[in-house]
C-alpha positions as CSV (number, residue, x, y, z in Angstrom):
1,X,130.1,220.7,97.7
2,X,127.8,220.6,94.8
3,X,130.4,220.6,92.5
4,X,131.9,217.8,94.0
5,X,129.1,215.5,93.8
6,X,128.9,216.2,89.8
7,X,132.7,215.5,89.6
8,X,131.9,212.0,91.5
9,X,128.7,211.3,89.2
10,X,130.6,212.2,85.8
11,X,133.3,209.6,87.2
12,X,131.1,207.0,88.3
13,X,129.4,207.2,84.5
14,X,132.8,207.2,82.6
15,X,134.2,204.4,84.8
16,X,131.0,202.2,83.9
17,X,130.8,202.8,80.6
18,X,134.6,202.1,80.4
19,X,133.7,198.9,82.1
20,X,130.8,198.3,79.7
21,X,132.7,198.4,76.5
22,X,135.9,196.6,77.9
23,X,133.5,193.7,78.5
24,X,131.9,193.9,74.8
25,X,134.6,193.8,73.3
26,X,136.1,191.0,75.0
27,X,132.8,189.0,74.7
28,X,133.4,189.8,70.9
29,X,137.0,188.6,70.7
30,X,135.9,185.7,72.2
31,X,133.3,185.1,69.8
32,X,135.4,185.6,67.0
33,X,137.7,183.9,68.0
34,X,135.5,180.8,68.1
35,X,134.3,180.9,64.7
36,X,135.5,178.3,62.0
37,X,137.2,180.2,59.1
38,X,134.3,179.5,56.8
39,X,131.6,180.6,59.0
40,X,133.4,183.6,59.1
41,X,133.7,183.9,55.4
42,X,129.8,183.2,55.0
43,X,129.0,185.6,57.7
44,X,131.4,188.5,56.4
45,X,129.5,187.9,52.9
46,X,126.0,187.8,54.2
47,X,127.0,191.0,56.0
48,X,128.4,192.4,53.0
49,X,126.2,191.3,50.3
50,X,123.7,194.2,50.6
51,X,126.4,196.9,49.8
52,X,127.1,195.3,46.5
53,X,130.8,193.7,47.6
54,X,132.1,190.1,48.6
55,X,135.0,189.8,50.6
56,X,138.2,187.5,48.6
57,X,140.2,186.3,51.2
58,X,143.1,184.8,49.5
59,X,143.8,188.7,48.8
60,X,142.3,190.1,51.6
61,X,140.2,192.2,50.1
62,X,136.6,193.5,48.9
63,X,135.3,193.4,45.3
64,X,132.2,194.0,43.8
65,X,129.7,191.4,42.5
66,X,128.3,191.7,38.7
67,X,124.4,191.9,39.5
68,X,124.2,194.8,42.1
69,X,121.9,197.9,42.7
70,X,124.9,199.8,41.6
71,X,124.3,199.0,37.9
72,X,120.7,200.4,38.3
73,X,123.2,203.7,39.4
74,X,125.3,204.3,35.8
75,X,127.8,207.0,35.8
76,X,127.9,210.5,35.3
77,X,130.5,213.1,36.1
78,X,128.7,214.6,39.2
79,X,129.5,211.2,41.4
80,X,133.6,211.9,41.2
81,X,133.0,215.9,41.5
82,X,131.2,214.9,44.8
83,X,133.3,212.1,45.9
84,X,135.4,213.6,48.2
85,X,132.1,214.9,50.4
86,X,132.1,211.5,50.9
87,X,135.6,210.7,52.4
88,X,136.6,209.2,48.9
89,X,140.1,211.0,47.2
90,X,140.9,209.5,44.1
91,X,142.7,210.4,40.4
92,X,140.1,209.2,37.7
93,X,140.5,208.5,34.1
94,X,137.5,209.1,31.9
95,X,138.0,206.9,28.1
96,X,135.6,208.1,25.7
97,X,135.0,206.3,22.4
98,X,131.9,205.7,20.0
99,X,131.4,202.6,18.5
100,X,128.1,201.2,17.0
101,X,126.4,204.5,17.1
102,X,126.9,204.8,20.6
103,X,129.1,206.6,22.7
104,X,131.2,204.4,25.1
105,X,132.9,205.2,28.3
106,X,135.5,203.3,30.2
107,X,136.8,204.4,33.3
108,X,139.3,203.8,36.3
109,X,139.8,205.3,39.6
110,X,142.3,204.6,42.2
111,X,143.0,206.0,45.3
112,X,141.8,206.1,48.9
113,X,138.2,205.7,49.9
114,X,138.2,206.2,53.8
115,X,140.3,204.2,55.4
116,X,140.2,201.9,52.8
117,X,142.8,202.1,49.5
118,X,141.8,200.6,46.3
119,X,140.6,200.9,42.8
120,X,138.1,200.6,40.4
121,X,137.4,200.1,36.5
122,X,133.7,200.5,35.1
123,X,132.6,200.8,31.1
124,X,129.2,202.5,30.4
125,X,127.5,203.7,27.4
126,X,125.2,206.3,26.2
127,X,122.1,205.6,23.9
128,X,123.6,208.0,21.0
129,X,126.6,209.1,19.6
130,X,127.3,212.5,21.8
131,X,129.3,215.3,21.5
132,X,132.2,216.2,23.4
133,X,130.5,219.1,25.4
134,X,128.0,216.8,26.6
135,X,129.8,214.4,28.0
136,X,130.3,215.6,31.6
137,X,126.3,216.0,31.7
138,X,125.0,212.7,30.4
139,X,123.9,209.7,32.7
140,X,125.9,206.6,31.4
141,X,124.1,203.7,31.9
142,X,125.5,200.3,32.3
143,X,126.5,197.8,29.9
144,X,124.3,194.5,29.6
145,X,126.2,191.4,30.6
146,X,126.7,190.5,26.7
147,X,128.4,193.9,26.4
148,X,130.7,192.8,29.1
149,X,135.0,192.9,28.6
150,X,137.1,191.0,30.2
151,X,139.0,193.6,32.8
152,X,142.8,192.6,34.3
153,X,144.0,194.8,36.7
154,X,147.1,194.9,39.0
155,X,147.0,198.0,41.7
156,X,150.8,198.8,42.7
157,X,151.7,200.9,45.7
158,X,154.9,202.2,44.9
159,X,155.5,199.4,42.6
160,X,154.7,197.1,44.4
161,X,151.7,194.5,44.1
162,X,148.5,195.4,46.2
163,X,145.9,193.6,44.4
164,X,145.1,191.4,41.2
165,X,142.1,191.0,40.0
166,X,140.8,189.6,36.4
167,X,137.4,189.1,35.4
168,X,134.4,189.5,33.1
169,X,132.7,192.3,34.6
170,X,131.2,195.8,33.6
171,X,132.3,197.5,36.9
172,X,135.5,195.5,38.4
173,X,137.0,196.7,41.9
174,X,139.7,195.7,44.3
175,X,139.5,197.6,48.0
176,X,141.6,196.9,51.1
177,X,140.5,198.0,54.0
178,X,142.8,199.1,56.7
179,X,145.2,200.6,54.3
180,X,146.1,204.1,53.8
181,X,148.0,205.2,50.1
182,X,147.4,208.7,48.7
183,X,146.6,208.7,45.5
184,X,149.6,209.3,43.7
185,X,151.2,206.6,45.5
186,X,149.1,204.4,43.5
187,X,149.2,202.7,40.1
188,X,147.0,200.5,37.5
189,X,148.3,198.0,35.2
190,X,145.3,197.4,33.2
191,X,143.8,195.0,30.3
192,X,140.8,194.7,28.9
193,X,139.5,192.3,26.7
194,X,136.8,193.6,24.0
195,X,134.4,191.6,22.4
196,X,135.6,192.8,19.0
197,X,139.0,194.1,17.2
198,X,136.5,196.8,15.8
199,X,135.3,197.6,19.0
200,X,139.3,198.2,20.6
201,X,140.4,200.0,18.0
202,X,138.1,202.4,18.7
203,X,138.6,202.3,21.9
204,X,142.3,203.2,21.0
205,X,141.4,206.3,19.6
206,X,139.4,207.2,23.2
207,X,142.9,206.6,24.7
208,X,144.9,208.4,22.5
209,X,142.1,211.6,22.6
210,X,143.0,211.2,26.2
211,X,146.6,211.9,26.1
212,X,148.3,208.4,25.6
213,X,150.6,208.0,23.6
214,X,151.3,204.9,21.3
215,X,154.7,203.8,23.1
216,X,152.2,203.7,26.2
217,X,150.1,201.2,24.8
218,X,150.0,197.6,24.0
219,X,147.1,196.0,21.8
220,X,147.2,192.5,20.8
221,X,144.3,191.1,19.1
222,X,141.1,192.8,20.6
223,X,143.1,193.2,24.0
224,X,144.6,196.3,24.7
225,X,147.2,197.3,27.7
226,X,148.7,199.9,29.9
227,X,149.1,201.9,32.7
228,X,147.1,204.5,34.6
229,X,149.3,206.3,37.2
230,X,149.4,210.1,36.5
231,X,145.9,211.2,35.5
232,X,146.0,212.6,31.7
233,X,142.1,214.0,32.4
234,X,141.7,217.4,34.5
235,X,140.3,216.3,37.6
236,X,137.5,217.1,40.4
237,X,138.1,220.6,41.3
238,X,138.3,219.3,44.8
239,X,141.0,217.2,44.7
240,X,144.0,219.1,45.1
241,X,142.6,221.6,47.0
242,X,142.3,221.9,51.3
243,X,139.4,220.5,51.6
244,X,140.6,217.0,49.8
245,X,144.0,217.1,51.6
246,X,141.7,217.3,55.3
247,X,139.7,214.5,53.7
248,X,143.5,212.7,53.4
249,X,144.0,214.0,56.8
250,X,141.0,212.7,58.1
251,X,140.9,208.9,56.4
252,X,144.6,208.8,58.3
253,X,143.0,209.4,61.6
254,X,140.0,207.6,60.8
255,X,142.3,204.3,59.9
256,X,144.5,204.4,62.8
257,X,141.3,204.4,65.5
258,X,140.0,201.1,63.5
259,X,143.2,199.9,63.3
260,X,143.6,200.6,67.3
261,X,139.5,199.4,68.0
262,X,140.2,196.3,66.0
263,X,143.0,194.6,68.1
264,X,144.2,192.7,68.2
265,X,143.9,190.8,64.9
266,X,144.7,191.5,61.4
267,X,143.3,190.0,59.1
268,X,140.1,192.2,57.3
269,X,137.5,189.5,57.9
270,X,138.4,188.9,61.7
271,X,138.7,193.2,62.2
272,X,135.2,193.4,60.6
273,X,133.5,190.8,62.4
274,X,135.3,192.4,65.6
275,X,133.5,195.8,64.6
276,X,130.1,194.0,63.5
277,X,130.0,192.7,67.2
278,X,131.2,195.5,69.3
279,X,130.4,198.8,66.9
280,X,128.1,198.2,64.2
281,X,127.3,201.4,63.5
282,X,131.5,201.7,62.3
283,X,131.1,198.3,60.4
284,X,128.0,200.2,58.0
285,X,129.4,203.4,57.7
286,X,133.2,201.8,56.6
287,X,131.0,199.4,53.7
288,X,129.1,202.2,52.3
289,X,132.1,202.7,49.6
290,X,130.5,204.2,46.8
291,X,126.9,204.1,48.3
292,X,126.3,207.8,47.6
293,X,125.8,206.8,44.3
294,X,122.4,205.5,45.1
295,X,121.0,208.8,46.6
296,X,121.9,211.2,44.1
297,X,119.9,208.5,41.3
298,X,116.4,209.1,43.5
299,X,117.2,212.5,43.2
């Protein structure tokens, strides 16, 4: 008899809180529905401003601003060797070059961060000229806003066009969320723009020391092209191994139960707000791309 009554508690508390999050959610449909586009736009940015992105809606997509606490972060090896702790799979591509008795770094990743696939470039530097074997142990910090290339960069999904995005920026990004592309689905067609014909012709040599080869290359002037797709630098040791195809695994699961809690709308601003209202907790957790960063600098 006992046994009964705990059946008919347990049901009672599923049934209500059933009830309770079918009515939240419709309360937040509703209220999304009722927002004027740029109200949503304004809100999404206010919401997202504090993780270091903006949200570009004639692509759909998240990129990062110029003057963030990530630049406080700079780069070193450690954050891609840890990466995938952090639900993020990607092939990288370290550049190293000196120029000015410094030694410069400029870098792209692409590949899927979550449940979100997208890419990144970022150019650092060093205060000295260093040697090889101390390059996967030295904190890059970032460039200053003079310092600053022009970056063009087209992600492709099997050739086709994801994203295109061109600006004057030391770390320039492109992220859609929603989307799931394994890594080596995934392509970069990539100029940069240097401030000097000096300074790209030494950042040729950095691409050549990194396995490109001239026919790869276009340079025109103190611009230089070309395309990341299969990753010339040995990468994280966690990449290809189990562990980073359950993180795959995962991400896919993860996507299709925020795809399935968002309904029923589809655009990336409308399925954020949706989450915002009815899960919050998801909405932070799905905007902390890259945020690990941050810890391991107070460390």
């Amino acid at each position: 008899m006992n046994c009964w009554i705990y059946v008919m508690i347990a049901a009672v508390i599923l049934l209500a809180l059933f009830l309770y999050f079918y009515v939240r959610k419709a309360y937040a449909i509703q209220k999304v529905c009722a927002m004027p586009v740029q109200d949503k736009l304004d809100r999404i940015d206010q919401i997202a401003s504090p993780f270091g992105f903006r949200y570009k809606l004639s692509q759909d997509l998240f990129t990062s601003e110029t003057d963030v606490w990530q630049k406080e972060c700079g780069y070193c090896s450690s954050y891609d060797q840890y990466a995938p702790f952090f639900h993020m799979i990607f092939d990288c591509e370290p550049v190293y070059f000196d120029y000015q008795d410094k030694t410069w770094l400029v870098e792209l990743w692409k590949g899927q961060y979550g449940i979100t696939a997208g890419c990144e470039i970022g150019i650092y530097h060093a205060d000295r000229i260093i040697s090889e074997d101390e390059r996967k142990r030295t904190l890059f910090g970032s460039v200053s806003p003079e310092e600053m290339p022009v970056f063009s960069v087209t992600l492709l999904k099997d050739n086709s066009p994801l994203t295109r995005q061109c600006e004057r920026h030391w770390w320039l990004t492109g992220f859609c969320v929603g989307r799931y592309v394994p890594p080596e689905n995934l392509s970069m067609k990539t100029a940069i723009v240097f401030s000097s014909q000096e300074m790209c012709q030494s950042f040729l040599l950095g691409l050549e020391e990194a396995g490109y080869s001239s026919r790869e290359i276009y340079v025109n002037g103190s611009a230089v092209s070309f395309t990341f797709s299969e990753p010339r630098f040995a990468q994280p040791r966690l990449r290809k191994t189990w562990y980073g195809k359950w993180v795959l695994f995962k991400n896919r699961m993860l996507l299709r139960l925020y795809m399935k809690v968002t309904e029923p709308f589809y655009f990336t601003a409308d399925r954020l707000l949706l989450l915002y209202e009815y899960l919050p907790f998801l909405f932070r957790y799905i905007l902390k791309i890259r945020r690990f960063k941050k810890r391991k600098k107070r460390r």
